[in-house]
C-alpha positions as CSV (number, residue, x, y, z in Angstrom):
1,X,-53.9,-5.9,32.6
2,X,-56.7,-7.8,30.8
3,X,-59.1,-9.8,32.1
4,X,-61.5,-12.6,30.0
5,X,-64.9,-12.3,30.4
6,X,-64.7,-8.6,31.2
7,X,-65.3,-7.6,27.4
8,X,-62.5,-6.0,25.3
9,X,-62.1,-2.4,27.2
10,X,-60.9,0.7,25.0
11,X,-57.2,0.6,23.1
12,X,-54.3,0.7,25.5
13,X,-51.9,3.4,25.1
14,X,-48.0,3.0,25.4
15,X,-46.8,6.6,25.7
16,X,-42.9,6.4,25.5
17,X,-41.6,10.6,25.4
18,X,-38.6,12.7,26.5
19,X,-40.2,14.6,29.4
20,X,-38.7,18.0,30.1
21,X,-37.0,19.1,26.8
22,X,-40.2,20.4,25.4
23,X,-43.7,21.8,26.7
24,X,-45.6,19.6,23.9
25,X,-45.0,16.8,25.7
26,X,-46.6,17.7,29.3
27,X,-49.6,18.8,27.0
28,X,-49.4,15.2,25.7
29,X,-49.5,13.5,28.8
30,X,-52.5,15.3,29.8
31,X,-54.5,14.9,26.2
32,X,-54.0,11.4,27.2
33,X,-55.7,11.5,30.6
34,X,-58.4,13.9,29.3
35,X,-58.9,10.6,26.4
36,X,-58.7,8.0,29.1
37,X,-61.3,9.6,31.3
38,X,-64.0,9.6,28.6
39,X,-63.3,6.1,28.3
40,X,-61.6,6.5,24.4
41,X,-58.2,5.0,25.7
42,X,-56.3,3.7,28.4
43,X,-52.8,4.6,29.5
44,X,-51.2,1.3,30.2
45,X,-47.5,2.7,30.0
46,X,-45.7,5.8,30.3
47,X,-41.8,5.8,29.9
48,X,-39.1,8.2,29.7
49,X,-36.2,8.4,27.3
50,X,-34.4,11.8,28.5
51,X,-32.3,10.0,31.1
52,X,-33.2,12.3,34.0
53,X,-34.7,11.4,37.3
54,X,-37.3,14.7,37.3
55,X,-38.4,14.1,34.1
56,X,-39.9,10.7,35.3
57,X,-40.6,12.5,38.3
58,X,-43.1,14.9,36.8
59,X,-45.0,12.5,34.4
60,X,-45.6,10.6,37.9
61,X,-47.0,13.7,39.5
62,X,-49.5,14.2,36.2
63,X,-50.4,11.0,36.2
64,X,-51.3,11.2,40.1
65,X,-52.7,14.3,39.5
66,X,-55.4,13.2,36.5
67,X,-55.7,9.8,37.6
68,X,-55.5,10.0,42.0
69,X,-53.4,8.2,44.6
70,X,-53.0,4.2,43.6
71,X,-55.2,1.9,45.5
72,X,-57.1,-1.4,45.1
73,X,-55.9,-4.7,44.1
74,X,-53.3,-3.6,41.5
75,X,-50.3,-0.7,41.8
76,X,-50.4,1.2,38.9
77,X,-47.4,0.7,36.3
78,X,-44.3,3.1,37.3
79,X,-42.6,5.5,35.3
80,X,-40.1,4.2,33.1
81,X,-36.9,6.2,32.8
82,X,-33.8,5.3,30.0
83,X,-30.5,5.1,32.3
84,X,-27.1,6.6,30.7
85,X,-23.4,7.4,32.0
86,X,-24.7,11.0,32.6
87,X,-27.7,12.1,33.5
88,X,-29.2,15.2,31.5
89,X,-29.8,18.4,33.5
90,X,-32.8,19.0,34.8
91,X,-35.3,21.3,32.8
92,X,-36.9,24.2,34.2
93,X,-40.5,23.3,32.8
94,X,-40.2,20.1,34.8
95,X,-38.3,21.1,38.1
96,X,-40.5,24.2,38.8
97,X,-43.5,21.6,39.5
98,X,-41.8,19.9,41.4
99,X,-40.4,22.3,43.9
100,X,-43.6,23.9,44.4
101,X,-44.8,23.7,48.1
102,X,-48.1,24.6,49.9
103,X,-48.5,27.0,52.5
104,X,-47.3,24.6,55.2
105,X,-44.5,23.8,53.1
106,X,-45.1,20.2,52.1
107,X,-44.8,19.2,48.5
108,X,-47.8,20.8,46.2
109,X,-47.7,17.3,44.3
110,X,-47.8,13.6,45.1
111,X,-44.8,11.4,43.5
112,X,-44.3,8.3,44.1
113,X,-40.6,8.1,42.9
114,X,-37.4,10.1,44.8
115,X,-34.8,7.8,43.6
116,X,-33.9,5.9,40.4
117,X,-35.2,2.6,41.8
118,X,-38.8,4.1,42.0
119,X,-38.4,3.6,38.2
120,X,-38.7,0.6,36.0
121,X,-36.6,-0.5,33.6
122,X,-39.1,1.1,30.3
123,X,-37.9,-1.9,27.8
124,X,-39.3,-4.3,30.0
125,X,-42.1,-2.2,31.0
126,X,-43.3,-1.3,27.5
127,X,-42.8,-5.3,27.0
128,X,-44.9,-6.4,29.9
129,X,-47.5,-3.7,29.0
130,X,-48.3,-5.0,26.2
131,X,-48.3,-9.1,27.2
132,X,-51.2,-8.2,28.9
133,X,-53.3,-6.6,26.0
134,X,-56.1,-8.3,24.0
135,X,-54.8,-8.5,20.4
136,X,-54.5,-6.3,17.8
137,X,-55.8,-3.5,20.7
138,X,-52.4,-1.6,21.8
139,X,-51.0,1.3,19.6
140,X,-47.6,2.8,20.2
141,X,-47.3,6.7,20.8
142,X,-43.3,7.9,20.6
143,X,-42.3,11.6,20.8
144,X,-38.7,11.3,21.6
145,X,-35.6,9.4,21.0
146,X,-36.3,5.8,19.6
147,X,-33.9,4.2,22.0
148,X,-36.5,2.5,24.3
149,X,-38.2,1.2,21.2
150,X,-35.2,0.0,19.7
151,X,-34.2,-1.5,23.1
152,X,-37.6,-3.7,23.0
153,X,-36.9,-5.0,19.5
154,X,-33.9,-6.1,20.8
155,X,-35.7,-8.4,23.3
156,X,-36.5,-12.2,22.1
157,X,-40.0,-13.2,20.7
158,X,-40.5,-9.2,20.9
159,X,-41.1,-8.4,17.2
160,X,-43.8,-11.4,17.1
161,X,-45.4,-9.9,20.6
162,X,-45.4,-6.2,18.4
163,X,-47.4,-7.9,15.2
164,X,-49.8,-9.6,17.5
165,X,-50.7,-7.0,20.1
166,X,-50.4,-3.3,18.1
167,X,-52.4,-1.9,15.9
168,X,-49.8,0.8,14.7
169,X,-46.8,2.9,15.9
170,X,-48.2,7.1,15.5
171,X,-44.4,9.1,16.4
172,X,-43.8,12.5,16.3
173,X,-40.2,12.7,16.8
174,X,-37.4,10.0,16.5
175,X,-35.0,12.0,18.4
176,X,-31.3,12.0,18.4
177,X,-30.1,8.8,18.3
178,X,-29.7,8.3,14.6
179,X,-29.3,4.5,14.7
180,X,-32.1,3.6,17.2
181,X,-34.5,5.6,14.8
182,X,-32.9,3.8,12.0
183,X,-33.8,0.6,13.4
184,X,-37.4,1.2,14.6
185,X,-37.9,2.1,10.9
186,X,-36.7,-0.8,9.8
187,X,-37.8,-3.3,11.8
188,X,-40.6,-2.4,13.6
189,X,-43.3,-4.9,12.4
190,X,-46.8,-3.0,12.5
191,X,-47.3,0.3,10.6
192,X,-45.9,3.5,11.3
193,X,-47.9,6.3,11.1
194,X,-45.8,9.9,11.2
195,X,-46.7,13.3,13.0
196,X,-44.4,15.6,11.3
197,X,-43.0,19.1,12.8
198,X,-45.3,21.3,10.2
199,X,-48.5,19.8,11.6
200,X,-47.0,21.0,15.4
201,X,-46.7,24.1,14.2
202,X,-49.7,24.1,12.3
203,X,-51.8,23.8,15.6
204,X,-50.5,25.4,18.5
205,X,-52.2,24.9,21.6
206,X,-53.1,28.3,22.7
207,X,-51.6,29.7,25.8
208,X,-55.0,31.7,26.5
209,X,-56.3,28.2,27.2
210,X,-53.8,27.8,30.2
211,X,-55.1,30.9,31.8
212,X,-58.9,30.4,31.3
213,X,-59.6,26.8,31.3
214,X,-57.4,25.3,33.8
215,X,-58.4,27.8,36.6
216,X,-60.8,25.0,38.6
217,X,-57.6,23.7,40.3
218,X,-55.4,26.5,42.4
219,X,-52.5,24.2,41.5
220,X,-52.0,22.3,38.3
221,X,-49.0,20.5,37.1
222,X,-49.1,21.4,33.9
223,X,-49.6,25.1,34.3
224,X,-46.5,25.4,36.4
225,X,-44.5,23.5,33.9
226,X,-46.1,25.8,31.0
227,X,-45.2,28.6,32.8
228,X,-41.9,27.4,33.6
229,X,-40.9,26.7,30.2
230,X,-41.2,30.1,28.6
231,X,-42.3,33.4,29.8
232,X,-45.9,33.4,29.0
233,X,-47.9,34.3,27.0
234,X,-47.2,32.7,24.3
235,X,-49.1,29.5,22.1
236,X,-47.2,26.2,22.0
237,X,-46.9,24.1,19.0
238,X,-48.7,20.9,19.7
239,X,-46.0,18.1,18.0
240,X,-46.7,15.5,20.6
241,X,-50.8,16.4,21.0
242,X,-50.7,15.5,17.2
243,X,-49.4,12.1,17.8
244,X,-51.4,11.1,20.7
245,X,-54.5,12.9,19.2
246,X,-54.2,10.3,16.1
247,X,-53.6,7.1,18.0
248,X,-56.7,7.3,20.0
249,X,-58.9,8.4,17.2
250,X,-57.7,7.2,14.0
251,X,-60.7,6.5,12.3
252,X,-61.8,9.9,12.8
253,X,-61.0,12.3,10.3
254,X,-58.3,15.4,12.2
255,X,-56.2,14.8,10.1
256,X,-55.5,12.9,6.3
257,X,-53.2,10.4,5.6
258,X,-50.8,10.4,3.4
259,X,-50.3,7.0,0.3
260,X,-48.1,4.1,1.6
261,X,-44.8,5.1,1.7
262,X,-41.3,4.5,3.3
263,X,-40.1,6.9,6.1
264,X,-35.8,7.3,6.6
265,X,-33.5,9.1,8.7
266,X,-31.2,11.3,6.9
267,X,-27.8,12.2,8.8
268,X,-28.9,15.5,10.5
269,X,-32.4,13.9,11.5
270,X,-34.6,15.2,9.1
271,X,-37.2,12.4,8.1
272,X,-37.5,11.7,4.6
273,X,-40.8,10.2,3.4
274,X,-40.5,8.3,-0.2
275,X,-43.9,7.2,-1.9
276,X,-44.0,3.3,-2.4
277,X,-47.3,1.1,-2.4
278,X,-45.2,-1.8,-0.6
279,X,-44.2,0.9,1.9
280,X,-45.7,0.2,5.4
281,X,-45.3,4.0,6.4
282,X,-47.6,7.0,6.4
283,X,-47.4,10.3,7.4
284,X,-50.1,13.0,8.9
285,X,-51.4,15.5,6.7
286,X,-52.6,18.9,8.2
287,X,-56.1,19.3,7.2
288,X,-56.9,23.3,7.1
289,X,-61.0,22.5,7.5
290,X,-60.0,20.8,11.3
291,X,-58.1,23.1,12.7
292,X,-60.5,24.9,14.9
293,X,-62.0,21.6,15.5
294,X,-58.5,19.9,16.7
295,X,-57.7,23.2,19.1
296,X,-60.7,22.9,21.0
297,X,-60.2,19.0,21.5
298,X,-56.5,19.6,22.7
299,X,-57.9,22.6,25.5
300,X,-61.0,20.8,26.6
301,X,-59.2,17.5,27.0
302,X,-56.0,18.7,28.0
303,X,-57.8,20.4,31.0
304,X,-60.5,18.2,31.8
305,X,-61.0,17.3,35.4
306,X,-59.1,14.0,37.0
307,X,-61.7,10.8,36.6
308,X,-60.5,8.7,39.9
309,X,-59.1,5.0,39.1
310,X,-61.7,2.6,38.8
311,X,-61.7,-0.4,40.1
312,X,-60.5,-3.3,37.5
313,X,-63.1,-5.9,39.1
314,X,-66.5,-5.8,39.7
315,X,-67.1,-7.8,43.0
316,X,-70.6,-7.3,42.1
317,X,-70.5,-10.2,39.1
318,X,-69.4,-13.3,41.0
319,X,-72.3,-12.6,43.9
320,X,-74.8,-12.1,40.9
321,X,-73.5,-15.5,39.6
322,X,-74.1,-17.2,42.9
């Protein structure tokens, strides 16, 4: 939350991803905390649309793990996590984490959740999140299946909360549901910026990185879940780090920008982008000249060490006023 008379603090970050289907993601999630703790964003939700109780399980852990047990005046927000009929399987990249234990056999990790009601419903979440944002200072980050998005259009007053409180939408992947993409497209009311697969694969985040510059913690989330997910080495491609990378610096220049244009959804979930000066879409461009420059942001951020929660009041400023 927001408070007047505290100043406006840096742009608020809804992260909403499918945890567990892809390493990009994890590497997402800590880009994010790397950019909250030098104060260039905040993470004010983080939600789950791969209905799958260790998927939200794991982003709790990294978010414990870069950011340190809750305390204070305010809980932190909980994971959000999409419910269906079946739950997905679980993935190895997220359950190997997880099930690690230290030497006396406890849990490596903190989590806060064990069940599905230590989750939050992520429409109402990502809703809530951004009620409490100064405008015009919240963007949108969405590498999975539209379905929680769409879910919050769906909510009255919703679109008009969007318009006022967002800046823009940055995705990197609409996922599988077809008609939840379709309607984000449509209907979403700020702009959308898109991360497409070729810049991914464009800048892979280099597995050397996982072995050299993560080594000042003996256990680290995302190591275990980039081992886990692919017998190393090997270099990742970076869809999701390409996203987040752009929503908290977008007037910097990673990457270019393509002309106005309109993004659509063909049938096999390819995104077709159609130049048109009315269009409110845009999409990434890879720029060659960056790419050493992006790499070593994603590995030095991406492995930075946790910056504890700080405390959202300052008890100091009523005594001063006294």
């Amino acid at each position: 939350m927001q408070f007047q008379g505290q100043g406006k603090p840096p742009v608020g970050v809804v992260f909403d991803c499918d945890m567990g289907n892809t390493i990009d993601d994890a590497l997402a999630l800590a880009l994010l905390y790397g950019l909250q703790g030098k104060n260039t964003i905040r993470v004010i939700s983080v939600s789950v649309s791969k209905p799958n109780l260790k998927a939200a399980e794991y982003c709790d852990v990294v978010t414990r793990f870069y950011m340190g047990e809750p305390g204070g005046f305010f809980a932190p927000a909980p994971i959000g996590l999409a419910l269906a009929p079946r739950m997905d399987p679980d993935s190895a990249m997220v359950a190997a984490p997880l099930a690690r234990q230290t030497a006396e056999g406890k849990p490596q990790y903190s989590c806060g959740i064990s069940k599905l009601n230590d989750t939050a419903d992520p429409i109402a979440q990502i809703r809530n999140a951004l009620t409490a944002q100064f405008d015009q200072n919240a963007v949108v980050v969405l590498t999975g299946p539209a379905t929680n998005l769409a879910g919050v259009l769906e909510l009255p007053g919703t679109r008009e909360l969007i318009a006022k409180k967002v800046k823009f939408l940055c995705a990197a992947d609409f996922g599988r549901d077809l008609s939840a993409a379709r309607k984000v497209l449509a209907e979403w009311p700020t702009p959308i910026v898109y991360a497409g697969p070729e810049l991914g694969d464009s800048l892979p985040f280099p597995g050397a990185s996982i072995e050299r510059d993560f080594t000042w913690s003996p256990a680290h989330p995302i190591v275990d879940a980039y081992r886990a997910y692919k017998p190393m080495p090997y270099d990742a491609p970076s869809w999701a780090m390409t996203a987040v990378l752009h929503a908290a610096r977008p007037a910097e220049s990673d990457f270019k920008l393509s002309d106005p244009g309109t993004l659509a959804v063909l049938d096999d979930g390819r995104i077709r982008f159609t130049p048109s000066p009315q269009g409110k879409h845009r999409q990434l461009i890879f720029d060659s000249g960056q790419k050493d420059k992006i790499i070593q942001l994603y590995t030095e951020l991406a492995s930075a060490k946790p910056v504890p929660r700080q405390p959202r009041f300052r008890p100091d400023v009523k005594k001063k006023q006294e």
